[in-house]
C-alpha positions in Angstrom: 0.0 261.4 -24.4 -0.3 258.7 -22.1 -2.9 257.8 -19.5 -1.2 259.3 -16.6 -1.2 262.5 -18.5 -4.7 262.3 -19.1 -5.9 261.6 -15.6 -3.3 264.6 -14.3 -5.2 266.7 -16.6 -8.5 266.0 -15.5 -7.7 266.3 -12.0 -6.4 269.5 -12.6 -9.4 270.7 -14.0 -11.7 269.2 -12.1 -9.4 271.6 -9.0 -10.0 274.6 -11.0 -13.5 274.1 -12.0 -14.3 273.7 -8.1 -12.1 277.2 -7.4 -14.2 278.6 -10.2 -17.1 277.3 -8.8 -16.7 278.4 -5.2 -16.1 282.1 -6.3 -19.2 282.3 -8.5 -21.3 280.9 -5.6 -20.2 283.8 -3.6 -22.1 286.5 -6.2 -25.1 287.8 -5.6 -27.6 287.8 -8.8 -26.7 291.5 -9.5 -22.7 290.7 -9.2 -23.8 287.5 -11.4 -25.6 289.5 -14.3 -24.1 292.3 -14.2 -22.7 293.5 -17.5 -18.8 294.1 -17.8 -17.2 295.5 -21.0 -14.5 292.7 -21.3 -14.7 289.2 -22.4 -18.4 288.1 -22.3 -19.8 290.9 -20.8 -21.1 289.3 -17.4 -20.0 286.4 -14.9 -23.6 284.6 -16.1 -22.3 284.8 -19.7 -18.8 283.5 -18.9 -20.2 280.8 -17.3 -22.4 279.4 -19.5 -19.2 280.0 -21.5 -17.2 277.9 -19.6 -20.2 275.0 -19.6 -20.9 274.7 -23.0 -17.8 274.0 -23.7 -17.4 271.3 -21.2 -20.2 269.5 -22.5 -18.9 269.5 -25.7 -15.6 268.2 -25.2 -17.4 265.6 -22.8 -19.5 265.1 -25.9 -16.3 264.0 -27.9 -16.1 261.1 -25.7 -19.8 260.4 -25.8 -21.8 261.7 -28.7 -24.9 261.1 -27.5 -24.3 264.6 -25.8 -23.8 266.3 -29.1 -27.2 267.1 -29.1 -27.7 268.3 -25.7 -24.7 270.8 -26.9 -26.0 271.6 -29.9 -29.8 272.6 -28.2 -27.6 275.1 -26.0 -27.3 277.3 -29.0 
């Protein structure tokens, strides 16, 4: 993978994450928390999902974030 690659793939998700982003901002707190019976059971859930999990991979580029993952659990 080249470095072109790389930045094409971070755009991309830094497109998405906003799309995500400006659909969850629409929710109210009850459409936020409310408990669904697929995936992770509410939006709230999915989205600390979906967080988590961008820490961590930004923590493979800068371990110092490990811990600030890790403390999520």
């Amino acid at each position: 993978m080249n470095a072109e690659s790389i930045r094409t793939l971070f755009e991309y998700h830094h497109w998405a994450n906003r799309r995500v982003w400006e659909c969850v901002d629409r929710l109210s707190n009850v459409q936020f928390k409310r408990v669904h019976d697929y995936s992770s059971g509410s939006v709230y859930n999915q989205v600390f999902h979906l967080m988590a999990n961008e820490l961590y991979t930004v923590s493979l580029f800068d371990p110092r974030l490990y811990t600030a993952y890790v403390n999520l659990k």
